[in-house]
Legacy VTK file of the C-alpha trace (Angstrom):
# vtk DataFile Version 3.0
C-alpha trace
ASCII
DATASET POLYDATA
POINTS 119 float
-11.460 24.966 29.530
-8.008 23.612 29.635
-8.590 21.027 32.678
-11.983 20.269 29.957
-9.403 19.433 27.157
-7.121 17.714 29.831
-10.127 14.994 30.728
-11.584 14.156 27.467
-8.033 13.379 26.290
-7.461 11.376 29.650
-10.521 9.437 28.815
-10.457 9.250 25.512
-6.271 7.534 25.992
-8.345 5.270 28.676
-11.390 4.023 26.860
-8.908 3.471 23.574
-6.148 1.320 25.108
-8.620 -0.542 27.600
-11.850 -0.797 26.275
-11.449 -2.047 22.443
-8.694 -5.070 24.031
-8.401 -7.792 20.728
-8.230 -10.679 22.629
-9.516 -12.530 25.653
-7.095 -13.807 28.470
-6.946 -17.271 27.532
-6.170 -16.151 23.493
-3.487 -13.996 24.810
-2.209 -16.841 27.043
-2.094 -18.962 23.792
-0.531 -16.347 21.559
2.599 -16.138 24.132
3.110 -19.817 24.806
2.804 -19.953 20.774
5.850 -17.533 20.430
7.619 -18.576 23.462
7.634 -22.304 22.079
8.646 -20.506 18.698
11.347 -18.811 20.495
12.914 -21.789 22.208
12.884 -23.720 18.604
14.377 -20.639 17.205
17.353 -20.728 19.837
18.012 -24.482 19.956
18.811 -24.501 16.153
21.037 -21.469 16.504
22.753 -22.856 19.385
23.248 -26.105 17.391
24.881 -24.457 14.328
26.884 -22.455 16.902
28.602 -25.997 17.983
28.417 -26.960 14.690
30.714 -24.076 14.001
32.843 -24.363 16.483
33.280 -27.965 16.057
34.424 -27.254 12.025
36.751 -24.637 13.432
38.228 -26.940 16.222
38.560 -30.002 13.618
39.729 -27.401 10.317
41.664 -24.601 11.654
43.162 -24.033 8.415
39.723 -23.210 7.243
38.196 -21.171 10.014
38.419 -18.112 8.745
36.815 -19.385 5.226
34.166 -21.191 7.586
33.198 -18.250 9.873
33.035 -15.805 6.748
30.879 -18.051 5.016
28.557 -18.266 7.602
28.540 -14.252 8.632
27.442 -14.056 4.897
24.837 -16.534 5.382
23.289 -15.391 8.625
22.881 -11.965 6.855
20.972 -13.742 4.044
19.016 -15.478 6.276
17.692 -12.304 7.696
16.897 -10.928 4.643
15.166 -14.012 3.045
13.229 -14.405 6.711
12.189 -10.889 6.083
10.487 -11.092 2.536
9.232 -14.572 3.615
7.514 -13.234 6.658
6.077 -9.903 5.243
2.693 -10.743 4.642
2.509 -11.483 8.393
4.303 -8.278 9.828
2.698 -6.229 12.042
-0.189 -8.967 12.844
-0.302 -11.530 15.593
1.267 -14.434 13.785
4.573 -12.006 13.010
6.875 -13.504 16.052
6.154 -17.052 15.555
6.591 -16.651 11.618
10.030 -15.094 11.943
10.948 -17.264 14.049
9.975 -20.744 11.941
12.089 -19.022 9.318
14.974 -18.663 11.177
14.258 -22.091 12.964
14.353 -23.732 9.659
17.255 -21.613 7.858
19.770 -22.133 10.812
18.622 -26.259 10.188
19.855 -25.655 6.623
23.029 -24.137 7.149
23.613 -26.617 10.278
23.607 -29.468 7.497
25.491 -27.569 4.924
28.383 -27.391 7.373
28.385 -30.363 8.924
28.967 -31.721 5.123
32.180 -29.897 4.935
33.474 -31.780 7.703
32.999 -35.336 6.025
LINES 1 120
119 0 1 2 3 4 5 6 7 8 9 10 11 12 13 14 15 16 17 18 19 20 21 22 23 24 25 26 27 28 29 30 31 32 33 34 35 36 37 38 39 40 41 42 43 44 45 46 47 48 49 50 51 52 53 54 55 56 57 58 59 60 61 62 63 64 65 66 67 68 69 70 71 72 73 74 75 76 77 78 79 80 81 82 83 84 85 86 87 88 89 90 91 92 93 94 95 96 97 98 99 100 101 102 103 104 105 106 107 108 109 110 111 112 113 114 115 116 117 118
């Protein structure tokens, strides 16, 4: 009876995670070069505010500290506003690449922002 209970669960964990699959190969294939892309973006801006960053601190020493706080405070708003922005999409397919325009578009902002102080 046990070894019973033992296969229908087996199947049961088979047919489940195999045989109800959402999406084709080539929709999957799309999906990941979709978030990968969205990734990429996502990284390029950051590491563009990074130099930003660093620039302002090479050129305004005096003001690094005042700088890098500001933007600590900043990065943690951006992950909150990126949050509530995003949460009709968590949890579905279009979550990654959501989260990631956010944050794509928020670094852009505080980019500009910063390289204002510098004028």
């Amino acid at each position: 009876m046990k070894r019973m209970i033992q296969h229908v669960i087996f199947y049961c964990l088979i047919y489940s995670a195999g045989g109800h699959a959402a999406f084709t190969e080539p929709e999957i294939s799309q999906l990941q070069a979709i978030n990968d892309n969205s990734e990429k973006e996502m990284k390029s801006s950051l590491n563009l505010l990074k130099e930003t960053l660093n620039r302002l601190a090479k050129d305004m020493p005096e003001r690094k500290k005042e700088i890098l706080d500001l933007s600590l405070s900043w990065n943690k708003t951006i992950e909150k506003k990126c949050q509530v922005k995003i949460h009709d999409s968590l949890n579905t397919d279009a979550e990654i690449a959501e989260r990631n325009a956010c944050l794509t578009s928020e670094y852009k902002l505080e980019k500009e922002f910063m390289e204002k102080i510098n004028l």
